[in-house]
N, C-alpha and C positions, 0 to 999 in steps of 0.2 A: 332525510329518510333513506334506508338502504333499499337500494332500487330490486336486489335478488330476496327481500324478504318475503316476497308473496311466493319464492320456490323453496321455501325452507323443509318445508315439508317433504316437499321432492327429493331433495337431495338428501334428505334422513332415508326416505325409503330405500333410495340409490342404495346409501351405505348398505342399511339391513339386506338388502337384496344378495349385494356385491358380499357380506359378510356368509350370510347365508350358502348361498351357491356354492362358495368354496368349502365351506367346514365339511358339505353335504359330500361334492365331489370327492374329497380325501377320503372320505368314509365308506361313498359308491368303490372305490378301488380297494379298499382294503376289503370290503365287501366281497366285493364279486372276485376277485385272485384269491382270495384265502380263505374266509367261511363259509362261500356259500360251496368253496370244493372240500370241504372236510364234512360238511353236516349228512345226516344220515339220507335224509332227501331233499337233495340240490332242487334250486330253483331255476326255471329259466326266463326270459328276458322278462315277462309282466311281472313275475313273483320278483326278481333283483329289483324291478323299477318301486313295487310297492314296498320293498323292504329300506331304499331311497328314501322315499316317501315318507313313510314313518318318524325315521330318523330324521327328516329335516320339520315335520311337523313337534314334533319333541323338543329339536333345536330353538324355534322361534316361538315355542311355548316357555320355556325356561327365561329363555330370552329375556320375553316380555315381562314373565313375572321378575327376575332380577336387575331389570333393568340394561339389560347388554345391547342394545339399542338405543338407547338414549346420549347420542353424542350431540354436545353442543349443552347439555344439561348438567351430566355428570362428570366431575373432573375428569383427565386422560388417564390416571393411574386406578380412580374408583370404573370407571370405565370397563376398561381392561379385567380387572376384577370381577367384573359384573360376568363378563364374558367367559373367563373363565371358570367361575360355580356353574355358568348353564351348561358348558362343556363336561365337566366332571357329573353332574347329573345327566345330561342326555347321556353320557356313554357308560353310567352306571345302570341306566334302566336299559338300554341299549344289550347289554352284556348277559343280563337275566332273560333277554327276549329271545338272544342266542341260545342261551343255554335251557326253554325251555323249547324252543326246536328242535336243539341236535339231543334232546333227551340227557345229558347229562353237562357237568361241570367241565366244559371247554378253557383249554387254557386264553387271558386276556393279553396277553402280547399282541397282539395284533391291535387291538386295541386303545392298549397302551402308546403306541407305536402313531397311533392315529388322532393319540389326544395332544402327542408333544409335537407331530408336524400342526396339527392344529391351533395349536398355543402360540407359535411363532409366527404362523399365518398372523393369525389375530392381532397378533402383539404390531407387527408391520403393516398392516392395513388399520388399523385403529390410530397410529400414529400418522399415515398418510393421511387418512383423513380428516385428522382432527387440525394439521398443520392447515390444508387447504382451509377445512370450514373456519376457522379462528382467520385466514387471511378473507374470507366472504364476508364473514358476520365479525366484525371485532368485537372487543367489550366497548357497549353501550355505556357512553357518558351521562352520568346521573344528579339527579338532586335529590337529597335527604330532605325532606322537610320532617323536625323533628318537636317535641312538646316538652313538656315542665319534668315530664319522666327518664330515667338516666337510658338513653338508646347506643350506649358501647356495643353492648351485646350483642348489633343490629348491624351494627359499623362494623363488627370483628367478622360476625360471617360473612357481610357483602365482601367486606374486601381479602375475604382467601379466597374468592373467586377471582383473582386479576382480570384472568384469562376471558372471564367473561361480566363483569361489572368492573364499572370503575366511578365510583363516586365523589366527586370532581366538586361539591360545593354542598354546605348544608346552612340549613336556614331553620329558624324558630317559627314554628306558624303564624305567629303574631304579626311578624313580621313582614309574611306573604300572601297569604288566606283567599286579599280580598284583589290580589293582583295578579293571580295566574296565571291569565290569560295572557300579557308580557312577558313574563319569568318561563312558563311552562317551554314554548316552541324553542326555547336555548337549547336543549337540554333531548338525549335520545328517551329518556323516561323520567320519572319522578316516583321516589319513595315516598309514601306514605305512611311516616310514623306514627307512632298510639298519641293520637292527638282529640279533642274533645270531637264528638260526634257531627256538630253544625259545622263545623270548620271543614272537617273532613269529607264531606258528602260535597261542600260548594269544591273544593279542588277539584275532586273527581269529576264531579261533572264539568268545570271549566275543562278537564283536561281530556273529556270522554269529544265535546264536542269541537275540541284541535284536533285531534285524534294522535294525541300524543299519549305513548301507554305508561301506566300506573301499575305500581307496586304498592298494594296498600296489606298494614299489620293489620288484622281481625280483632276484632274485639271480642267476648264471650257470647256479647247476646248476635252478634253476627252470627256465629257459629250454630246458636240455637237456630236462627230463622234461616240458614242456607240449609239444613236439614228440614225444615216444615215442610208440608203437604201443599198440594194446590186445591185452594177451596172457592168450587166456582160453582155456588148455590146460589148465589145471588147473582145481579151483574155490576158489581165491584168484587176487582179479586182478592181474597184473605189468602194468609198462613195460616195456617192448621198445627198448632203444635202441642203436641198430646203428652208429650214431658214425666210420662209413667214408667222409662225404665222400659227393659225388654217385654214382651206377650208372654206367656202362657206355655205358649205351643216352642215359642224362641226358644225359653228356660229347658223344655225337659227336650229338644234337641243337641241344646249346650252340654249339659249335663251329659244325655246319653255321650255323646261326640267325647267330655273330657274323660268317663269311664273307659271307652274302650282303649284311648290313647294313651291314656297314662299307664294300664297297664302292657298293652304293647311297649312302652318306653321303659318302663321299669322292669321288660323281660330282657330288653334287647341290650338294658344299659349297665346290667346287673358282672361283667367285669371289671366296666369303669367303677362301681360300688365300690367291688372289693380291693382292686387298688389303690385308690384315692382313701380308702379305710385305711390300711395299712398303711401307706404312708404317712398318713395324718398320724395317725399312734403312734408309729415307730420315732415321729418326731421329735416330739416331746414327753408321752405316753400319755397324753390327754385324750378326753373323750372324740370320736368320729365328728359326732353332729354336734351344732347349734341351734341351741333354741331362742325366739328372738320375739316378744308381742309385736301382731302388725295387724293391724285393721282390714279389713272386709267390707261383701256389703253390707248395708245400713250401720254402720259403725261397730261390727261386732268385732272383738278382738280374738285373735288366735294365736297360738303358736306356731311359727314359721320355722320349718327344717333347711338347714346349710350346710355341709361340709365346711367343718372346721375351718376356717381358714388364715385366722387369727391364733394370739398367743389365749392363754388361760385367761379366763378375768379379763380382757383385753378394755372393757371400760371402765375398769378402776384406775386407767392412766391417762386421766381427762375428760373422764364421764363420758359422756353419750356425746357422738358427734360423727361426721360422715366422715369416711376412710379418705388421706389424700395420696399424688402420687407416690411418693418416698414415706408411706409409713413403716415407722419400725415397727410396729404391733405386728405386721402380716408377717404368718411363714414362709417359707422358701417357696413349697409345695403349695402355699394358701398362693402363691404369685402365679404359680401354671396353672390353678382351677380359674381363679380370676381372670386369666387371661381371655380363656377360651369361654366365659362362664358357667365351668362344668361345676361350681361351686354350690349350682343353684339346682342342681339333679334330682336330690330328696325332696324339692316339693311337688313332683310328682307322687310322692304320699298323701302330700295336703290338698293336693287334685281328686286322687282317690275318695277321699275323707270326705270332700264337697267343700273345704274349707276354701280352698282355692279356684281359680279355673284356667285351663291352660291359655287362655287369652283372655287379656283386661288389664286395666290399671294397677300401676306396679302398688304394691302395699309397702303403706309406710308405717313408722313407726308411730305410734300414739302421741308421744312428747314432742314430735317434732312435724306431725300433724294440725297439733294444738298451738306451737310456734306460728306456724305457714297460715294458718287461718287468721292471728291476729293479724297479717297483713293482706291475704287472700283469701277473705269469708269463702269465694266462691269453690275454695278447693275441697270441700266435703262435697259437691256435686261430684264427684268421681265413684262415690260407693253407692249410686244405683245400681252398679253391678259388681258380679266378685273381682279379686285382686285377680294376678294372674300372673301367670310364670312368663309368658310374654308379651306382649302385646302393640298398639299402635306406639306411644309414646318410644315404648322401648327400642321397635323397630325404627322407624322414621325419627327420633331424639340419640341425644347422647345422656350419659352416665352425667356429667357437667351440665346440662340442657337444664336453663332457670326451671322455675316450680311454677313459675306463668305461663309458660311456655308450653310444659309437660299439661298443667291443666288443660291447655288452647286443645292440644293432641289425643287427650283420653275424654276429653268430649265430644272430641270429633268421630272415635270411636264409635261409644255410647249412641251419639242418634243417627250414626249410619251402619248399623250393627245388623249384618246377615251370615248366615252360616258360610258363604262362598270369602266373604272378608277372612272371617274364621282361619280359615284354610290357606288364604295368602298370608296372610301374616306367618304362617305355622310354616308354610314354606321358606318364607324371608327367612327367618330365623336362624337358620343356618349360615346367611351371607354375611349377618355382624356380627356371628363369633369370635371371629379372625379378626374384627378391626377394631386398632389401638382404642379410636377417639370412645369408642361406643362402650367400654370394657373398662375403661382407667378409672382411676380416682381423680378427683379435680383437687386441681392444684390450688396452693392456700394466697394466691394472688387472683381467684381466677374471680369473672363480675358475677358468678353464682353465688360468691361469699358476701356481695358488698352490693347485689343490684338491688333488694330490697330496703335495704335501709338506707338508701341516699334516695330512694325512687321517694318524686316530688321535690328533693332537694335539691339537684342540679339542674340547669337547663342545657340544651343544645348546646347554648356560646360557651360553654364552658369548657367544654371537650374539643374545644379550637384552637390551634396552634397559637401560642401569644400572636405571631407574625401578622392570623388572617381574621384575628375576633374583631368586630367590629366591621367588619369588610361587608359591603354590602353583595350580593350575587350577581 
C-alpha cells in the first residue's frame, strides 16, 4: 500500500490552492495597474481586494464545475483543457463585470493579455505537477476479474489510462470467486466486471474486508437502488424507490427552464443559422434542414430538426445506419458542424415545440431503437423523460460509448434528476464541443459494432494473449 495515500487529498488541494493563487495574482496586477485606473470610479485597497475576490471565487467555480482540479483523475492534456474553458469563462464573465462598472464597452486587451500569461502559467504548473503526483501515486497494478460477457470495451478504456491504471492480469470469475481472499492482497486493486450478482457481492466483500479497493461495473438495478430513498419506518432499513419518472412541480420547472433557454439560444445563435444555411445550400443547393423520426417520452415519435449535414437522400446508400469516421455521405461543411456539434442547433425549435428538452436522453431513432431492445429490453426505461439536446450520457459518454453503457448514464440521470443538475450539465456543454472522441463517428472496427452480438459468446480467456491463456494469476 502507498504509504502517502492517506495525503492525496492534500496534495490535490496543494495543487488547486497553488493553481488558484496564481491565476488570481496575474489578474490582481492587471487589475489594479490598468482598470482599475481607467474606470470611472477607481477603487481603493478593500474595493481591488473584493474585486480579487471575486475573480478568484469565479475561477474555482468554473474550476470545479469543469473539472480543472481534478489531477490525478483527468488525463494531463484533458486536464489542461479543463483549465482552460474555466479561464476563458472566468474572464468572459470577468470582462462584462468591468464593463458594467466603467459604464461602457472597455477595450479587453488587458485581459486578453492576462488570459495567455495564464494559459502558460497553467500549462507549466499542471505539468509540474502531474510529473511529481504520477512519481507519488503511480498506476495502480490491477486485476480484471471478468465474466461470459465480451469486457474489451472495459480493457480499452482502463488501459488509455497507463498513466494511471495498469492491469496487469485478468481472470474469469469462475475461476476466483471463492479465493479472493489469496488472489485479492497481490494486486493494488481489483476490477469488477459484469459478472453474476452472488459472485460479485462475495469479491467485494472479501475485498472490503482486506481492505483492498474495488473497481466494480454497476449493473442496472444497482443504479435503480443507489438513487432509492432511506426508509426508516420500521426498524429494518428499506429503499424507497418510487420509479414514477420526474413530479409535477419538476415537469413545469423543466419546461418553464427549456422555454426561456431555447429561446435565448435561438436569439443569440440566429448568425450561426444564417450561415451554416448558406452554406449548406450553396453546397449542393439542397434543403437547410433534416428531418429525422426520433422518439420521446413515453415512445412518442417526432420529428427531429438538423442542419443538413449529409448528402441528399443520404440513406439510400445503405439504408439506415450510424455515420462512421471517413463517411463519404457527410459534406465538407456537414464535417465543421459535426465537429463542434453546431449541427444540432435547430432542435432548439423541437425544445420550443415541447418535443424535446434541452437536457435528457439522446433520442434515437425507432428502427434502431427496436434493434437495441432485442438485445437490451431494458433500454425503453430512458423515455420516462423527454429526449434532449444534451444531456448526462452525452456529456459524461462518447459518440462510440456502447448503448449499455449510454443506458447505465441516462439512468443515472433520470433518478437523480434536479433543476441544479440541469444546469451543470448545460454548463459542461460547452467543454465537449471541442473534443474529437465525444463528436466523431465510430469507426467500423470499433467494439460498439460487435459488443452485442458476441456478448455471452466469448469469455475473458479468450481475449488472452495465446502466450498467457491458460496461465493461472
Amino acid at each position: 500500500m502507498n504509504h502517502f495515500e492517506k495525503y492525496k487529498r492534500l496534495i490535490k488541494i496543494g495543487f488547486a490552492a497553488v493553481l488558484v493563487f496564481t491565476m488570481s495574482a496575474v489578474y490582481g496586477y492587471i487589475w489594479i495597474n490598468y482598470y482599475n485606473k481607467i474606470i470611472w470610479a477607481p477603487f481603493w485597497r478593500r474595493g481591488n481586494w473584493m474585486m480579487i475576490f471575486i475573480y478568484t471565487v469565479l475561477l474555482i467555480f468554473f474550476n470545479y464545475i469543469y473539472g480543472g482540479f481534478k489531477i490525478g483523475v483527468l488525463e494531463r492534456g484533458n486536464l489542461i483543457y479543463s483549465q482552460i474553458i474555466s479561464l476563458i469563462a472566468t474572464d468572459f464573465v470577468t470582462y462584462f463585470q468591468i464593463t458594467v462598472q466603467d459604464k461602457r464597452f472597455t477595450t479587453p486587451i488587458p485581459l486578453l493579455v492576462n488570459f495567455g500569461i495564464s494559459v502558460f502559467l497553467t500549462c507549466l504548473l499542471t505539468y509540474l505537477f502531474s510529473r511529481i503526483y504520477r512519481r507519488i501515486f503511480p498506476p495502480r497494478k490491477m486485476l480484471l476479474v471478468c465474466g461470459d460477457h465480451y469486457d474489451y470495451h472495459l480493457m480499452e478504456k482502463m488501459n488509455s489510462r497507463e498513466d494511471k491504471y495498469q492491469i496487469i492480469a485478468r481472470e474469469h470469475y469462475r475461476n476466483v470467486w471463492d479465493k479472493m481472499s489469496e488472489i485479492a492482497p497481490q494486486y493494488d486493486a481489483v476490477i469488477v466486471g459484469d459478472i453474476p450478482s452472488h459472485e460479485r457481492n462475495r469479491m467485494i466483500k472479501d475485498c472490503f474486508a482486506l481492505g483492498v479497493r474495488t473497481y466494480s461495473v454497476p449493473k442496472i438495478s444497482d443504479i435503480l437502488l443507489r438513487s432509492s430513498t432511506d426508509f426508516n419506518l420500521f426498524d429494518s432499513p428499506l429503499l424507497l424507490s418510487r420509479n414514477n419518472g420526474l413530479q409535477v412541480e419538476e415537469e413545469f420547472v423543466k419546461r418553464l427552464m427549456d422555454i426561456i433557454l431555447s429561446l435565448i439560444g435561438l436569439i443569440l445563435t440566429s448568425p450561426i443559422f444564417l450561415i451554416a444555411g448558406l452554406c449548406i445550400h450553396l453546397t449542393d443547393h439542397g434543403p437547410v434542414f433534416y428531418r429525422q423520426k426520433r422518439l420521446t417520452k413515453d415512445g412518442k415519435v417526432f420529428d427531429i430538426l438538423k442542419f443538413r449535414t449529409m448528402v441528399v437522400d443520404a440513406e439510400k446508400i445503405g439504408g439506415p445506419q450510424l455515420s462512421t469516421e471517413n463517411d463519404p455521405r457527410i459534406l465538407p461543411v456537414g464535417r465543421v458542424l459535426r465537429s463542434v456539434r453546431l449541427d444540432e442547433l435547430p432542435q432548439l425549435i423541437n425544445i420550443l415545440r415541447g418535443e424535446m428538452s434541452l437536457v435528457g436522453p439522446r433520442p434515437e431513432r425507432p428502427e434502431i431503437a427496436a434493434e437495441i431492445e432485442k438485445q437490451i429490453p431494458e433500454f425503453r426505461y430512458r423515455l420516462k423523460v423527454k429526449a434532449g439536446l444534451t444531456g448526462y450520457a452525452q456529456v459524461y459518454g462518447k459518440y462510440s460509448t456502447s448503448f449499455y453503457d449510454k443506458l447505465k448514464l441516462d439512468l443515472t440521470y433520470i433518478r437523480n434528476y434536479s433543476m441544479l443538475l440541469d444546469l451543470k450539465l448545460i454548463v459542461l456543454t460547452p467543454k465537449i464541443m471541442f473534443i474529437k472522441e465525444a463528436s466523431e463517428g465510430i469507426s467500423e472496427d470499433s467494439p460498439m459494432y460487435t459488443e452485442e452480438k458476441v456478448r455471452g459468446e466469448r469469455t475473458c480467456k479468450d481475449d488472452l494473449p495465446e502466450e498467457t491463456r491458460g496461465q493461472n494469476t
